[in-house]
ROSE-4610 file (N, C-alpha, C; in Angstrom, 1 decimal, always signed):
// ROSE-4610
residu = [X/X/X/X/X/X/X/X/X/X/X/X/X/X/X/X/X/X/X/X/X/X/X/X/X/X/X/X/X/X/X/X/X/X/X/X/X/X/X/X/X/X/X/X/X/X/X/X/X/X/X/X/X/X/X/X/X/X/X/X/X/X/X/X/X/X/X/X/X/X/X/X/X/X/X/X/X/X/X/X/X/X/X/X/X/X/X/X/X/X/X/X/X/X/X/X/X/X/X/X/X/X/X/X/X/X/X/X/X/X/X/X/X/X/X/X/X/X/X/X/X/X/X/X/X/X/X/X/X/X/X/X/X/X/X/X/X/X/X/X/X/X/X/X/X/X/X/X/X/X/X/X/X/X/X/X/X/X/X/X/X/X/X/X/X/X/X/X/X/X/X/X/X/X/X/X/X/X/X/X/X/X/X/X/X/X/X/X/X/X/X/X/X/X/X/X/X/X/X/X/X/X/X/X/X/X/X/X/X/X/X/X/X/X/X/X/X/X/X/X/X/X/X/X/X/X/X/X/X/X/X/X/X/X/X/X/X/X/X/X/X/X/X/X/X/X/X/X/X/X/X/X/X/X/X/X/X/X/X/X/X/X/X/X/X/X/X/X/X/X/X/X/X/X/X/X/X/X/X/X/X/X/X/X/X/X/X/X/X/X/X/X/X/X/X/X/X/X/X/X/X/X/X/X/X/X/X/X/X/X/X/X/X/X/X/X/X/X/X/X/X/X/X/X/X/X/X/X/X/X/X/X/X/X/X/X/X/X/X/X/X/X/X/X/X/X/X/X/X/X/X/X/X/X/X/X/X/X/X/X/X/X/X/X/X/X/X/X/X/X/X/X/X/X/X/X/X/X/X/X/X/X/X/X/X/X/X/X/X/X/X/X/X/X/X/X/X/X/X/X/X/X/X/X/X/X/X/X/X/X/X/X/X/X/X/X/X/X/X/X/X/X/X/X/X/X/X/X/X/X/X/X/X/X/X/X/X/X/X/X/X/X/X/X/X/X/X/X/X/X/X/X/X/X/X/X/X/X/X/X/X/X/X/X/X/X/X/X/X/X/X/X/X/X/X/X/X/X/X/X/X/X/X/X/X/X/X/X/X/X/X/X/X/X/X/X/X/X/X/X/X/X/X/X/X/X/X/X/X/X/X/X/X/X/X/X/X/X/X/X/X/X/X/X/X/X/X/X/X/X/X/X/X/X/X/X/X/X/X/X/X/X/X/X/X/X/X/X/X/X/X/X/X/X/X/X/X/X/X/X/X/X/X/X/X/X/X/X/X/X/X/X/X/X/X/X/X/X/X/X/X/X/X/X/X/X/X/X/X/X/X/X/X/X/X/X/X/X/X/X/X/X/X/X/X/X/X/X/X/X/X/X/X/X/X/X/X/X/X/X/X/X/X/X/X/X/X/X/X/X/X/X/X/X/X/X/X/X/X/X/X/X/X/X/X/X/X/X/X/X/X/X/X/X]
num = [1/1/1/2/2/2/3/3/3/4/4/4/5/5/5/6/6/6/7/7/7/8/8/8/9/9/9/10/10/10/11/11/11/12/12/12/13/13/13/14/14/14/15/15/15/16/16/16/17/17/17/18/18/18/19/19/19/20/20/20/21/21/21/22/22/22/23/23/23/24/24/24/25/25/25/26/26/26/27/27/27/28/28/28/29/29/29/30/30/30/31/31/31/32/32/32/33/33/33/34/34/34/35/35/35/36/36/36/37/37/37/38/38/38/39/39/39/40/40/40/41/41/41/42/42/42/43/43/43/44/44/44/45/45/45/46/46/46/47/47/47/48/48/48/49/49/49/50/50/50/51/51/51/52/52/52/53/53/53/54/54/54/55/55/55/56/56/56/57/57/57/58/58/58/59/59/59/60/60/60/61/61/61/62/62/62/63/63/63/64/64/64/65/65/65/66/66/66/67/67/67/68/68/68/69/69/69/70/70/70/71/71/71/72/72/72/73/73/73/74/74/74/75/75/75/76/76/76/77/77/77/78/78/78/79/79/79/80/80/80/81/81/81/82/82/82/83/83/83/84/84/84/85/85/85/86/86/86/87/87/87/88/88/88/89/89/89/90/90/90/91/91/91/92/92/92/93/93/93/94/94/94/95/95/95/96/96/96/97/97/97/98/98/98/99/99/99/100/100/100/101/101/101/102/102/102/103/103/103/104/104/104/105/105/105/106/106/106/107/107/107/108/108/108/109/109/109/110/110/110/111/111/111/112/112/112/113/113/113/114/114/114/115/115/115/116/116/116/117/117/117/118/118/118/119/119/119/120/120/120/121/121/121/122/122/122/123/123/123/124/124/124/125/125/125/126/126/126/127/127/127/128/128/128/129/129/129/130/130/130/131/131/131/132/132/132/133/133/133/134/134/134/135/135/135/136/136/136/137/137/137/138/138/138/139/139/139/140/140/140/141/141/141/142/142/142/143/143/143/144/144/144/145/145/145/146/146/146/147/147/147/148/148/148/149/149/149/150/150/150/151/151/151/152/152/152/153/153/153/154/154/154/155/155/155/156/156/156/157/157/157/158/158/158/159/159/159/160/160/160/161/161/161/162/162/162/163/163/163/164/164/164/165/165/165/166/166/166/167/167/167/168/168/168/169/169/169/170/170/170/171/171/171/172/172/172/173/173/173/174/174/174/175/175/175/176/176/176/177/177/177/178/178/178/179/179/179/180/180/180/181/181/181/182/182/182/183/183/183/184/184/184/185/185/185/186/186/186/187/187/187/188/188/188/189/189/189/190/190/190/191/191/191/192/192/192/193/193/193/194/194/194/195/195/195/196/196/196/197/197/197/198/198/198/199/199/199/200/200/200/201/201/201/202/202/202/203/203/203/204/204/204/205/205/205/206/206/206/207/207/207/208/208/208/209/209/209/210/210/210/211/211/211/212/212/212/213/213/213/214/214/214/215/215/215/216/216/216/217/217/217/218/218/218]
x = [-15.1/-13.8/-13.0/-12.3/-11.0/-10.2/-9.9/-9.0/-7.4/-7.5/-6.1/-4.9/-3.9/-2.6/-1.4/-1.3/-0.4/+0.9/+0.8/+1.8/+2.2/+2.7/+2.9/+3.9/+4.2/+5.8/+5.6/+6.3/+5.5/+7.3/+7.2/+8.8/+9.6/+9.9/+11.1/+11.8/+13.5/+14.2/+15.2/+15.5/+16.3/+17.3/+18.4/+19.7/+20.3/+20.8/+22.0/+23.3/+24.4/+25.7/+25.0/+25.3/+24.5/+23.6/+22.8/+21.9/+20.7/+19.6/+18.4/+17.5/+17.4/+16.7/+14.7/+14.9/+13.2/+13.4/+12.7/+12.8/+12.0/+11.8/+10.2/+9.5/+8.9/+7.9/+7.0/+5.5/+4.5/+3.8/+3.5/+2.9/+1.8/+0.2/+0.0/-1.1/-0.9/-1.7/-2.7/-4.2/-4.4/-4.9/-4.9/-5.1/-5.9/-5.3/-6.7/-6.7/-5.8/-5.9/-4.6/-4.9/-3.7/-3.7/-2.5/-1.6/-0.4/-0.4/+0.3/+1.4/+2.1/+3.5/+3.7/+4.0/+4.1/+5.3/+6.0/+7.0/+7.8/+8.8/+9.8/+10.9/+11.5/+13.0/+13.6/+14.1/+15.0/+14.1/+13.1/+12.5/+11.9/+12.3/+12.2/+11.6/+11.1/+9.8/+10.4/+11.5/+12.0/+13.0/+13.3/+13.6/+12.2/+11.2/+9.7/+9.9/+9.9/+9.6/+10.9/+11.4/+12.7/+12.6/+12.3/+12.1/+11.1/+10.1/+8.4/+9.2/+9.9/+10.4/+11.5/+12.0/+13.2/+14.7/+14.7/+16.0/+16.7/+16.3/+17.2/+16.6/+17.8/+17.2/+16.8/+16.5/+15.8/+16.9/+17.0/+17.6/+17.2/+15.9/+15.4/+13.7/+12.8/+11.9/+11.3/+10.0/+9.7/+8.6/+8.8/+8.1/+7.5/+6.0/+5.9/+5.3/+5.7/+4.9/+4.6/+3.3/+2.0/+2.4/+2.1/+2.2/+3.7/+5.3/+6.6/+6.8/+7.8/+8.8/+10.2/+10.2/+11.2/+12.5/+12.6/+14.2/+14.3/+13.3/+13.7/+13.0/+12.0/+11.9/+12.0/+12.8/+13.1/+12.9/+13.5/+13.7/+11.9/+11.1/+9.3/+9.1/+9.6/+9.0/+9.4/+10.0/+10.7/+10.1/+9.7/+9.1/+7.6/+6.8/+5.6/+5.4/+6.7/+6.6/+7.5/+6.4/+7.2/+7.6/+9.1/+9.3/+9.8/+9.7/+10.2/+10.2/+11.8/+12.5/+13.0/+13.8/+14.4/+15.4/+15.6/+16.3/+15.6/+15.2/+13.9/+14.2/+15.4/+15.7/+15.3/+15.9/+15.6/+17.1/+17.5/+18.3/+18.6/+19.7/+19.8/+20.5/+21.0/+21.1/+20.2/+19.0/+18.1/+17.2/+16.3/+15.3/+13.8/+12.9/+12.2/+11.3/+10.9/+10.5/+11.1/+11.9/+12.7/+13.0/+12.9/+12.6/+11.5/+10.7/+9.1/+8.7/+9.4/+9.4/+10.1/+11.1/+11.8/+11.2/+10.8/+9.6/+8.6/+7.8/+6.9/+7.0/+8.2/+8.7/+8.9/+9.1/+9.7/+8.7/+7.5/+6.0/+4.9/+5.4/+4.4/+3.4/+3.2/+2.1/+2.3/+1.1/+0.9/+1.3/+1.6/+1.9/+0.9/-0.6/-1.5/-1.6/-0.6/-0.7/+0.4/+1.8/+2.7/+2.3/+1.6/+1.4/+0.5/-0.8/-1.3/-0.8/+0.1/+1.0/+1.5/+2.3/+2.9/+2.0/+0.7/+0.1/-0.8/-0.9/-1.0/-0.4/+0.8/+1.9/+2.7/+1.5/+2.4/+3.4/+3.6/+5.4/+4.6/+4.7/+4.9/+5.8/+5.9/+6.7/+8.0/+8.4/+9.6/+9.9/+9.1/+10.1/+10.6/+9.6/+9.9/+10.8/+11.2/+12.4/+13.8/+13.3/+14.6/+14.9/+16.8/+17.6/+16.9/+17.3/+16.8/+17.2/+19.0/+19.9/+20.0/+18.9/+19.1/+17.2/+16.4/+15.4/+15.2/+14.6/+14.5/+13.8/+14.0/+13.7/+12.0/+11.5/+9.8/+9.6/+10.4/+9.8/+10.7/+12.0/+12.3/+11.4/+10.6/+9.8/+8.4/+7.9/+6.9/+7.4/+8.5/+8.8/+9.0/+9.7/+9.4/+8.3/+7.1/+5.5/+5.0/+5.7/+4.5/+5.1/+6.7/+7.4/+6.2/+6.7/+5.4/+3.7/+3.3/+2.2/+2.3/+3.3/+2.9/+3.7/+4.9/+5.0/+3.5/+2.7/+1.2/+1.6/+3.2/+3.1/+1.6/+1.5/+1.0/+0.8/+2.0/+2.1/+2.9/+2.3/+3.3/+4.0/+5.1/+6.2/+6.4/+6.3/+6.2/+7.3/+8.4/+9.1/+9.0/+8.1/+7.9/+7.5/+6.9/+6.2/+5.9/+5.4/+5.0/+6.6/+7.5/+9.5/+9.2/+9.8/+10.3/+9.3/+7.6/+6.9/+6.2/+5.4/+4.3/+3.1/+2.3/+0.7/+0.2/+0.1/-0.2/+0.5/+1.6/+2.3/+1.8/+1.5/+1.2/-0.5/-1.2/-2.5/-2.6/-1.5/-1.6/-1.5/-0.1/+0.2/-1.1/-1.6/-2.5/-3.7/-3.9/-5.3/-5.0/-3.6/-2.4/-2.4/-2.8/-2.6/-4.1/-4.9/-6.0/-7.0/-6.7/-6.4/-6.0/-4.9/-4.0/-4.6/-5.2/-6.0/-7.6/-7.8/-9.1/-9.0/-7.7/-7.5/-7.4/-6.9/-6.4/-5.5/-4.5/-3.3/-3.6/-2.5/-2.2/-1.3/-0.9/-0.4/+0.1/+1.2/+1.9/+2.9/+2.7/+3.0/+4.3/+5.4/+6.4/+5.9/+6.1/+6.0/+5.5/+6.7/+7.1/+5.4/+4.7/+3.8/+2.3/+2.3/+1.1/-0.4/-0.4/-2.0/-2.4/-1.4/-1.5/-2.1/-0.9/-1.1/-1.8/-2.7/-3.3/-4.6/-4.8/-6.0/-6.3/-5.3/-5.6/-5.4/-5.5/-5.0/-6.4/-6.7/-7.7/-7.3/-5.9/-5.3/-3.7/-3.3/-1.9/-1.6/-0.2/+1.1/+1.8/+2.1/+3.2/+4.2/+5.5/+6.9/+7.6/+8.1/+9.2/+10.1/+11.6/+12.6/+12.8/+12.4/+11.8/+11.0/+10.1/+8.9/+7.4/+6.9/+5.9/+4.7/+4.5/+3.5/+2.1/+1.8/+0.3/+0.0/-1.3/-1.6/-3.5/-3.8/-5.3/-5.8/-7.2/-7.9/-7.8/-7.1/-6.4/-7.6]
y = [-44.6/-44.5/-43.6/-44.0/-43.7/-42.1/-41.0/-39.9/-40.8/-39.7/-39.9/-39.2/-40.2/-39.6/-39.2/-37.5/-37.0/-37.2/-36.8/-37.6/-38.4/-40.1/-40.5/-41.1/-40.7/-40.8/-42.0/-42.7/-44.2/-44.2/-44.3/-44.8/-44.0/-42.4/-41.9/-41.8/-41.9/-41.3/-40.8/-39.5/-38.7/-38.2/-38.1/-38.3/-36.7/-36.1/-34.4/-35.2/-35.6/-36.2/-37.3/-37.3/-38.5/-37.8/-36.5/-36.3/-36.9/-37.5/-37.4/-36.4/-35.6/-34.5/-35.2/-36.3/-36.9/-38.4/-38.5/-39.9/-40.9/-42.1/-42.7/-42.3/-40.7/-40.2/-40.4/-40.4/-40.9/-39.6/-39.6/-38.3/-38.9/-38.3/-39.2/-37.5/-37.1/-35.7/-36.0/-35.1/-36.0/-34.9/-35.2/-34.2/-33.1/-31.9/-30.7/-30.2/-30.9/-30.0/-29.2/-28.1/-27.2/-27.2/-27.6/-28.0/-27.4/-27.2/-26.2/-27.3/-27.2/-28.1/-27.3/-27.3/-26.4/-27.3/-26.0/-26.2/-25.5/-25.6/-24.7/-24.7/-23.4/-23.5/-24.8/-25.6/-27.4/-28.3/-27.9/-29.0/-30.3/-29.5/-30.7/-30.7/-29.7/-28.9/-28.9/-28.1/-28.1/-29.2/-30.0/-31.5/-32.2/-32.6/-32.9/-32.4/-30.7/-30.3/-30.3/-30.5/-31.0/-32.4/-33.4/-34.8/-34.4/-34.2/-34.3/-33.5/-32.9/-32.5/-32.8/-34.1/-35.0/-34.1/-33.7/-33.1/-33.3/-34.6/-35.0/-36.4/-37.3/-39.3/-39.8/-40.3/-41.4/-42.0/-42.1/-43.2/-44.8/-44.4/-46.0/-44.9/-46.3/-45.9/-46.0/-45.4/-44.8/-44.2/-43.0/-42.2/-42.4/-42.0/-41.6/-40.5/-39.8/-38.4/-38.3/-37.8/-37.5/-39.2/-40.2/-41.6/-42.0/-41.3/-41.5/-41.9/-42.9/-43.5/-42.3/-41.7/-40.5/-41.1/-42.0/-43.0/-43.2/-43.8/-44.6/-43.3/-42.5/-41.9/-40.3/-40.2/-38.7/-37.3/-37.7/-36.8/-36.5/-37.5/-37.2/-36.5/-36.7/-35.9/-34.5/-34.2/-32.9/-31.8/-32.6/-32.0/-31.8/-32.6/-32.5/-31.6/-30.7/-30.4/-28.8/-28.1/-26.8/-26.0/-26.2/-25.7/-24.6/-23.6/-22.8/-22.4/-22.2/-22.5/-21.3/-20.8/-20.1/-19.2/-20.1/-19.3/-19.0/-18.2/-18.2/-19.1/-19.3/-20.2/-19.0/-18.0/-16.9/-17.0/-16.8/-16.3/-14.4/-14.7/-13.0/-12.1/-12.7/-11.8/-11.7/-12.1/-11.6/-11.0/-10.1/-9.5/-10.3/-9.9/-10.6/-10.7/-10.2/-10.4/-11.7/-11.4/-12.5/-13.7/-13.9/-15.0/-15.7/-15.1/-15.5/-16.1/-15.1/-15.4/-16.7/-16.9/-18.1/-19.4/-19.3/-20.5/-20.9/-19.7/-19.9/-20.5/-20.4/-21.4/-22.1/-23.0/-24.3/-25.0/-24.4/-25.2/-24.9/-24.0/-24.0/-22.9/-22.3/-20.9/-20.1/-19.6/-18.2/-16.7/-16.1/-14.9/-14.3/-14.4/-14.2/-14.5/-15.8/-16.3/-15.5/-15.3/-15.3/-13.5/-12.9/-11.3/-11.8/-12.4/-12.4/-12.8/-13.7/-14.1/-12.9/-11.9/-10.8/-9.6/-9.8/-8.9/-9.1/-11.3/-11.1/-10.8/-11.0/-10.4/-9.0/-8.5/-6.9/-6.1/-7.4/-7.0/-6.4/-4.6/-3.8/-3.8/-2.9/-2.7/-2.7/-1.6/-0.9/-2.3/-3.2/-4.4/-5.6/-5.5/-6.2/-6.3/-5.0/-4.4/-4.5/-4.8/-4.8/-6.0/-6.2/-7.4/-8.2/-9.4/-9.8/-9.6/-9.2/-9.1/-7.5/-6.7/-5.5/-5.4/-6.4/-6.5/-6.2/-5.7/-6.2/-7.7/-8.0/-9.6/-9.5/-8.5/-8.7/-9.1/-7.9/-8.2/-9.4/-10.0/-11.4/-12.5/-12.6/-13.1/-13.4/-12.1/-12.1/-13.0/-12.2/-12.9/-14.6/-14.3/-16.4/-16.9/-16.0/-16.7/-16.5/-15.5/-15.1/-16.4/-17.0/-17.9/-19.2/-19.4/-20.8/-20.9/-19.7/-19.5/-20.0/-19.7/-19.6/-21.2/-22.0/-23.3/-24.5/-23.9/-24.9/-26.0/-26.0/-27.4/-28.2/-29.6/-30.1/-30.2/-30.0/-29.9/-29.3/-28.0/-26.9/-27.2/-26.6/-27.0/-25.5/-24.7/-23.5/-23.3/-23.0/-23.0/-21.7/-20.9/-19.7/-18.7/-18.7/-18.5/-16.5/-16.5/-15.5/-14.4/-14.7/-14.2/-13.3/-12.1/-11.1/-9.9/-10.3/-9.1/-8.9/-7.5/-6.2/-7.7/-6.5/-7.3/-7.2/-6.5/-6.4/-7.7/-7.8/-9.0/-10.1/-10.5/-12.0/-11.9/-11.0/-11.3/-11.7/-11.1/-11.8/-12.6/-13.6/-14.6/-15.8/-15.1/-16.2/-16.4/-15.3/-15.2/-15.9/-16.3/-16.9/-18.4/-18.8/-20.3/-20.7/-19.9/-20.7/-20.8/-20.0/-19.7/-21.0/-21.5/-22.9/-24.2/-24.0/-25.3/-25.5/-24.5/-24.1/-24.4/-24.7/-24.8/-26.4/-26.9/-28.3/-28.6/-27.7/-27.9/-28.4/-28.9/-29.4/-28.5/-27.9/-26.9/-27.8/-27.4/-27.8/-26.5/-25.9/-24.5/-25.4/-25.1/-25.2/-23.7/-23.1/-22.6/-21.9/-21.8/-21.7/-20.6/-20.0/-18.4/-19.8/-20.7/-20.4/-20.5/-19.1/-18.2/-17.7/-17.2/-17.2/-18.3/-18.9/-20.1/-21.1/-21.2/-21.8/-21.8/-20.1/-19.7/-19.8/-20.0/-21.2/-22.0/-23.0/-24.9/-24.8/-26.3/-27.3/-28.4/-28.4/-29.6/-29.2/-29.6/-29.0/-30.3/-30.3/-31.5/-31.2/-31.0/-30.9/-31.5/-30.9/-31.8/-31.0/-31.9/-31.8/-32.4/-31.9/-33.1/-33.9/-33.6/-34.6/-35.6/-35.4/-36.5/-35.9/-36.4/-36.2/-36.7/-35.3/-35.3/-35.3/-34.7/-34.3/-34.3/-35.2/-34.6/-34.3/-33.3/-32.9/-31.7/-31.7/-30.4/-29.2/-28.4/-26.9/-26.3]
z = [+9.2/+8.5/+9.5/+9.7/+10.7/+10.0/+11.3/+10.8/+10.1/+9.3/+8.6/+9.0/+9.9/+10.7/+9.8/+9.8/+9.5/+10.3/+11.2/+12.0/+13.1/+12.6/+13.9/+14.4/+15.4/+16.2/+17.3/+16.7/+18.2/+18.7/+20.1/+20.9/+20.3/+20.2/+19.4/+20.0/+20.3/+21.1/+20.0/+20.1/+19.5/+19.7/+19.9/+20.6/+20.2/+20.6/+20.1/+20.8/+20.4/+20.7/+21.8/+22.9/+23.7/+24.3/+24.4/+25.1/+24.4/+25.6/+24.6/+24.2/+23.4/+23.0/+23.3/+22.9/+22.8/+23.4/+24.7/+25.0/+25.1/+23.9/+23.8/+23.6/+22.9/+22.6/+21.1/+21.6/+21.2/+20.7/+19.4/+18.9/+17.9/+18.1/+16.6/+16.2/+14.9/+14.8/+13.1/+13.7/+11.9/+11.4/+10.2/+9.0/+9.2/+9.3/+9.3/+11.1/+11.5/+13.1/+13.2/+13.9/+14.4/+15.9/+15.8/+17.1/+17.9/+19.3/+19.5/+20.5/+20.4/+21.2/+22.5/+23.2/+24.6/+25.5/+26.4/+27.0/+27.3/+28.4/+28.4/+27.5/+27.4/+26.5/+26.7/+25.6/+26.2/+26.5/+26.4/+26.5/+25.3/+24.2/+23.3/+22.1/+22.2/+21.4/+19.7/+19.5/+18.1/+17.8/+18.8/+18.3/+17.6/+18.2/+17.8/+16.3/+16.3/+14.6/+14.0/+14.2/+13.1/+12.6/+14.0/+14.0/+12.0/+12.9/+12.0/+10.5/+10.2/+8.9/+8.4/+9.0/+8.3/+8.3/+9.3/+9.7/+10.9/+11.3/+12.4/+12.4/+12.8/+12.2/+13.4/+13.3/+14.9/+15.7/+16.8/+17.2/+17.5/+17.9/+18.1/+17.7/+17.8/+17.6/+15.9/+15.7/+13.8/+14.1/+13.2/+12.6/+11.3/+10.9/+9.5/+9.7/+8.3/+8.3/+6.9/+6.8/+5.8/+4.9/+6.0/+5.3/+4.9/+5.2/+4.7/+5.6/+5.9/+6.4/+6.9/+7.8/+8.2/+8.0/+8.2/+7.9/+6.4/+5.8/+4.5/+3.7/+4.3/+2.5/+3.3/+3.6/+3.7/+2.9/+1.8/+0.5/+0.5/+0.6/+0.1/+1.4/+2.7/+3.7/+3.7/+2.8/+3.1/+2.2/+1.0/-0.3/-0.2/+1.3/+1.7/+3.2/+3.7/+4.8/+4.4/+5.4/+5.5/+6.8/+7.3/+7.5/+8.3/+9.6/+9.7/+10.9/+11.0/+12.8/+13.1/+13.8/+14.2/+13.2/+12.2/+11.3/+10.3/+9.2/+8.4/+7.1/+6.5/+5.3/+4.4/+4.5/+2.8/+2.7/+1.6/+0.9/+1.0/+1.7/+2.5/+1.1/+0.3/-1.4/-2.1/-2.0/-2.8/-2.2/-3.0/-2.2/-1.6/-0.8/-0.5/-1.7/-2.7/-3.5/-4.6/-4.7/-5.5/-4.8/-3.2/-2.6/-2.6/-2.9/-2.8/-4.5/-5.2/-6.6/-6.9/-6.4/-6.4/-6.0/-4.9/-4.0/-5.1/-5.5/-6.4/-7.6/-8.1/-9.6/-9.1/-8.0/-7.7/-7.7/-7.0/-6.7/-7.6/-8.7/-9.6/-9.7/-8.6/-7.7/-9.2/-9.0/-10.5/-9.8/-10.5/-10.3/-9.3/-9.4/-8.2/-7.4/-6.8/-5.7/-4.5/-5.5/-4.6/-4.8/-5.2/-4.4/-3.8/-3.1/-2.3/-1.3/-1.2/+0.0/+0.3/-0.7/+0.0/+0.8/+0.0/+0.6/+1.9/+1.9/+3.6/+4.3/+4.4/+5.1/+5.5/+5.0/+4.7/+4.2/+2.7/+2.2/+0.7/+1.2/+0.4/-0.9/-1.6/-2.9/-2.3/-1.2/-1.2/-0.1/+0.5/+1.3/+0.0/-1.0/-2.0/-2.4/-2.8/-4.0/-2.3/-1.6/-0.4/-0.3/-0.6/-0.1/+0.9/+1.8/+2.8/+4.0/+3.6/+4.7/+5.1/+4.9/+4.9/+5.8/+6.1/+6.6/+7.8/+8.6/+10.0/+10.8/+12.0/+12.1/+11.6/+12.2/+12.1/+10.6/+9.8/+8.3/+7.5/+7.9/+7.4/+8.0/+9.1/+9.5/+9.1/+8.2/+7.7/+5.9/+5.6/+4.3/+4.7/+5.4/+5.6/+5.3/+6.2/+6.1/+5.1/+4.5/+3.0/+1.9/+2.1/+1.1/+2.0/+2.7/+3.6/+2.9/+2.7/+1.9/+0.2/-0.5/-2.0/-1.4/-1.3/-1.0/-0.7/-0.1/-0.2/+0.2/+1.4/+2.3/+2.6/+2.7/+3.3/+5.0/+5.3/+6.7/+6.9/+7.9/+8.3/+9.5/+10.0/+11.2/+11.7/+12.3/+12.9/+14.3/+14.3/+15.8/+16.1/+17.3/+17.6/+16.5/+16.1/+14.6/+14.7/+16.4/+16.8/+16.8/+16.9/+17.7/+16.6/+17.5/+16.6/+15.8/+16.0/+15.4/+16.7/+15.9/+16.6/+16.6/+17.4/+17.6/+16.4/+15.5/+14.0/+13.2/+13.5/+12.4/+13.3/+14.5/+15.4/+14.9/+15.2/+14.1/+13.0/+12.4/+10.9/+11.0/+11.6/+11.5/+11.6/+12.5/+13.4/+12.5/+11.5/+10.6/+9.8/+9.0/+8.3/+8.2/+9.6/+9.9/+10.2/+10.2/+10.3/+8.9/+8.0/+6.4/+5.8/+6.1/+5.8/+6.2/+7.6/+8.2/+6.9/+7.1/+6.5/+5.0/+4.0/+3.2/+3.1/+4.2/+4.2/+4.3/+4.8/+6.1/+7.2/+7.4/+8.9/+9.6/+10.7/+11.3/+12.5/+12.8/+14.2/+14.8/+15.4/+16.3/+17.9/+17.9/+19.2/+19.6/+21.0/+21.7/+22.8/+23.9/+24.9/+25.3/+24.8/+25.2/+24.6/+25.6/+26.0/+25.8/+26.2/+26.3/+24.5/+23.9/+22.6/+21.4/+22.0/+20.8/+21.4/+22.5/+22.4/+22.0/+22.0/+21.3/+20.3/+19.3/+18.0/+17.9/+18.7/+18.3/+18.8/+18.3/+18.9/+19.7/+19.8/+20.8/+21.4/+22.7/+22.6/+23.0/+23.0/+23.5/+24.0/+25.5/+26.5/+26.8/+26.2/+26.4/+27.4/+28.2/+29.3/+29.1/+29.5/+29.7/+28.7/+27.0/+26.1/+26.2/+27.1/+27.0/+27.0/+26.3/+26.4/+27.1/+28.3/+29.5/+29.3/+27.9/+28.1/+26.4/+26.1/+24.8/+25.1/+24.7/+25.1/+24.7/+24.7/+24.4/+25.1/+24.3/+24.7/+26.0]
């Protein structure tokens, strides 16, 4: 019986105004591996995870992801994928508590779920009870991941995941994502560092130029 492909990108070319952000690229990732994308800044990397979470359309080429149609069933790729790039997606009026609280009613999580997210992440009472826009980047960053956690994506989308914390918060993180694989996540990691992240993948994918050079055991 054949692995089950969470993601596969056959001939994508992805266009930003006329540049090609991804040219003809071929991705195929299956269920239960964590994967680290590699590359220089521009190179392509958070086109790929935008592509993979229905936030930017094809130009030629198809995608499915976790079995959707990226073109025709969008709306299901999005409600199966989580998420989180450069910008963290919290809600900067509410507190991180109440963002997490929020996540959690939408998906259903118990009350025990989304404090243990907070408390893998290190979000205390007094970060709880704090706005989001009053956070610093390390700890909006951690609230991101602890909201990523009580959500229970199917497939995670990570752009620099490590940006912005101590060696204490990139431990976490990393104990965080292999928690999720281990749960029956799929994980996909962009970033530029490496020696890190590839210490937790079981496979990396090398984009240059938007293409992709290399896919192989880390």
């Amino acid at each position: 019986m054949g692995e089950t492909s969470v993601v596969d990108v056959r001939d994508a070319v992805v266009l930003l105004g006329s540049f090609p952000a991804l040219a003809e690229a071929n991705v195929r990732i299956n269920a239960g591996e964590l994967v680290v994308v590699h590359g220089p800044n521009g190179a392509g990397k958070t086109t790929l995870l935008r592509l993979c979470a229905g936030l930017l359309p094809l130009s030629r080429g198809s995608a499915r992801i976790m079995g959707f149609d990226i073109e025709a069933e969008r709306s299901l790729v999005r409600a199966s994928v989580g998420f989180l790039g450069h910008a963290n997606g919290l809600y900067l009026d509410l507190t991180a508590g109440e963002n997490l609280s929020f996540w959690g009613h939408v998906v259903g999580a118990n009350r025990e779920e989304v404090t243990a997210a907070a408390v893998r992440m290190g979000l205390n009472d007094r970060l709880l009870a704090t706005p989001v826009a009053r956070l610093s980047a390390g700890q909006k960053r951690r609230t991101a991941l602890a909201v990523m956690a009580v959500r229970r994506a199917s497939l995670w989308l990570l752009d620099e995941p490590h940006a912005g914390l101590d060696a204490a918060g990139r431990d976490e993180i990393d104990a965080l994502l292999r928690d999720a694989v281990a749960a029956g996540a799929t994980v996909v990691i962009a970033s530029h560092e490496l020696e890190r992240s590839a210490s937790l993948a079981s496979r990396r994918i090398e984009v240059v130029g938007g293409r992709i050079i290399e896919q192989g055991e880390r």
